[in-house]
N, C-alpha and C positions, 0 to 999 in steps of 0.2 A: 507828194508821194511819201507813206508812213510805212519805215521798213518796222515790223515787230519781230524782232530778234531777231535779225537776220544771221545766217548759217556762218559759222567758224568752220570749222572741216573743210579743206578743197578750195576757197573762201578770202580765210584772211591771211593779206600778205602779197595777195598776187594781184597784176594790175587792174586798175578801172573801170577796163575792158569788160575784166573777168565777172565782177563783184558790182554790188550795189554801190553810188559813190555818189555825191552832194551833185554833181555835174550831169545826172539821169532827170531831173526835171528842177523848176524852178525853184521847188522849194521842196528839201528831203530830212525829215525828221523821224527819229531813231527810237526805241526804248529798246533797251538792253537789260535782259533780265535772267542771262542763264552763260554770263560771258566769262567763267573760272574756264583757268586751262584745260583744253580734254582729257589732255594728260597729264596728270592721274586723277583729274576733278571731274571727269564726263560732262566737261560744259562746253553745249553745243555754238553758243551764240559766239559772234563778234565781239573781239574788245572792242579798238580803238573806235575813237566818234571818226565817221565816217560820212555824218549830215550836215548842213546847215547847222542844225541843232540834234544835239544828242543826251536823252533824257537814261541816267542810270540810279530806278527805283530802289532803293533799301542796297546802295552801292553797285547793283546790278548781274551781282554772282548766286547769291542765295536770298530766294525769296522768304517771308515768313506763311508759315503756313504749310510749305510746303518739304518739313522736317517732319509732320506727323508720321505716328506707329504708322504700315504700309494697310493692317488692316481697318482701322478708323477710318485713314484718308479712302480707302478700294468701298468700302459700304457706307458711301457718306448720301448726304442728301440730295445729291444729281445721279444716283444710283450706280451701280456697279459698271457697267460701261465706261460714263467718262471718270468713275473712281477710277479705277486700274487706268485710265490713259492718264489720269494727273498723277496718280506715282510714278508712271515710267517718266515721265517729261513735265515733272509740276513746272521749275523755274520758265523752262523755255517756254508752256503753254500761258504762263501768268500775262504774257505780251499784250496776247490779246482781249484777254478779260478785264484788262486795266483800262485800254480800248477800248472794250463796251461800256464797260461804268464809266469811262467820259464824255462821252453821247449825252449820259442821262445828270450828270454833274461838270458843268460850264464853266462855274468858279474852283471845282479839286482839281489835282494832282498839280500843285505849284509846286514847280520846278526850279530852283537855287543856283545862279552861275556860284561855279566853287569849282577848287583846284581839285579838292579829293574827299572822298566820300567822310572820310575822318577830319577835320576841317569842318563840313555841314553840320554833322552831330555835335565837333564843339560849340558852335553857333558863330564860324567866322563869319560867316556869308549871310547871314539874320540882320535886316531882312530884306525885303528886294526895295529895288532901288525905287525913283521915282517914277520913272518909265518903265515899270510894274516885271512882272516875272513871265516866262511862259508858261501855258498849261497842255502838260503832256496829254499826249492822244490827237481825238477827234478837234482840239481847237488853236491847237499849236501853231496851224497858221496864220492867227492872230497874230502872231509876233514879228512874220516875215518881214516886216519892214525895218525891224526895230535891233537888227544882228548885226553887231560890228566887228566880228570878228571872225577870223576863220572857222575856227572849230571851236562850238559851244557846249561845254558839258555843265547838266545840268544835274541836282542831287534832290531826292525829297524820300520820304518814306509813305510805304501804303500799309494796310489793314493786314490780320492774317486770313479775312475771308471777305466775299462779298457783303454789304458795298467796301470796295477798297478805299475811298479817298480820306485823306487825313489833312486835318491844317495845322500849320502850326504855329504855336504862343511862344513868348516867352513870358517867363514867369520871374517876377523880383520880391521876393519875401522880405521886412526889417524886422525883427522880431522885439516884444519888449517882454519885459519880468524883472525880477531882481537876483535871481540864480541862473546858473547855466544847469539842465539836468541833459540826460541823454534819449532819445525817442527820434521820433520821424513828424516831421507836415506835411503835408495834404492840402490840397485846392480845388475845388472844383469851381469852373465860371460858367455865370448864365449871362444869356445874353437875348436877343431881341431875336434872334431865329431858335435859338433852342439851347439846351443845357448841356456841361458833360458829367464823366461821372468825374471821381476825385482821382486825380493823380500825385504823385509822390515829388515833394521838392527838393527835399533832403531828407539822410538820417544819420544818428551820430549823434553826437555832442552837439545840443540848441543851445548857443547863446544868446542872452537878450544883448540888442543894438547890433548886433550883427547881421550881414545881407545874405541871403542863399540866393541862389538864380539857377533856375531848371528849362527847360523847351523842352514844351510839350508837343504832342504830336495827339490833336483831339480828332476822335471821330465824328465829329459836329461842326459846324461852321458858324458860329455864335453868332457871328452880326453884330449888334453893337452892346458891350458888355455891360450889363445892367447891373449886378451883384455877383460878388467873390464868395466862397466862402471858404475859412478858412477849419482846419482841424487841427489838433496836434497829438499825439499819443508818448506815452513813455512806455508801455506795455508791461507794466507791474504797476503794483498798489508802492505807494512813497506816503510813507509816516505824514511827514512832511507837508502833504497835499501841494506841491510847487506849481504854481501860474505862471502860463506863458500866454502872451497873446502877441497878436500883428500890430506893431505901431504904421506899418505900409505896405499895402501890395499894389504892386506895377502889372499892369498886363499890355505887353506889345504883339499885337497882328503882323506877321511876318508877311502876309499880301498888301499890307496898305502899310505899314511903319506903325 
């Protein structure tokens, strides 16, 4: 049984009975996507995990995508209709569309056991374990046999628009040259299913022999990482012309280690 956002209002708080609860069928998995307090946050959904497993996308309060101008998001491309119903109800409606786009993607939405949404983004929980992670939505019952615990919460980040799924890297830079200058790196990795574009590793002050570490969150599923490339910019002209290049990049699959 997959609740998608199930209701706060009247809801949460009150017994078992009342509400959706892990004890409604043998296996009850959760996405929570709109669960900020009503008051004064108009968030309809359910906090606490309440399933078997409880999946809270992009922390589970504010979706992305779903802060667009009202008129963008109202004449978007699923037309004025379900525009105007995704501004009154973007977060809470994201439940299900996440839902859909996991029908049609089997290996996205890897789901993170982690204490708290801030923790996942530091990369404490990167990456899952041996006995693999679940995949929120339509396949989440793949995992049922695999839960040791009460209440499982789980953390990933999705897309600002369809397709939502994301995966994600981490990324380990070592940098070489013979000066420190100041600028940004960039990565982007190809791999055996497909490429992404470049994301940002750090910026600041480059030192050579020094490590940066970034987690990415790509909108591709690379498969098995064929070439890196790396970039770097200072974003002005330097007398100087200063070289910086990678003595090492690491890349770790947060689905497989």
């Amino acid at each position: 049984l997959s609740g998608l956002d199930p209701a706060q209002p009247y809801f949460q708080g009150t017994p078992i009975e009342v509400r959706l609860d892990k004890s409604d069928a043998d296996f009850v998995d959760i996405i929570h996507t709109d669960s900020a307090p009503t008051i004064p946050y108009l968030g309809f959904g359910i906090t606490p995990a309440i399933g078997h497993i409880d999946f809270y996308p992009n922390g589970g309060k504010q979706m992305p995508g779903c802060g667009k101008n009202p008129v963008s998001q109202i004449v978007d491309l699923d037309g004025i209709w379900e525009g105007t119903r995704d501004f009154v109800a973007c977060n809470h409606l994201r439940s299900y569309k996440y839902y859909s786009d996991s029908i049609i993607y089997p290996d996205g939405f890897i789901g993170y056991p982690c204490a708290s949404y801030d923790l996942f983004q530091s990369g404490n929980c990167f990456p899952c374990s041996e006995e693999g992670c679940p995949n929120m939505g339509h396949y989440a019952v793949k995992f049922k046999d695999k839960i040791k615990s009460d209440f499982l919460k789980l953390y990933l980040n999705t897309g600002e628009a369809r397709d939502f799924p994301l995966w994600r890297y981490k990324v380990t830079v070592t940098l070489s040259g013979r000066s420190k200058v100041n600028g940004f790196v960039n990565v982007a990795l190809y791999g055996s299913d497909g490429n992404t574009r470049q994301y940002q590793i750090t910026k600041g002050t480059l030192k050579p022999d020094n490590t940066y570490t970034a987690y990415i969150d790509a909108d591709v599923n690379v498969g098995t990482v064929t070439k890196v490339k790396f970039l770097w910019n200072n974003n002005w002209i330097n007398p100087t012309f200063p070289k910086l290049g990678a003595a090492t990049i690491t890349v770790q699959s947060g689905q497989n280690g």
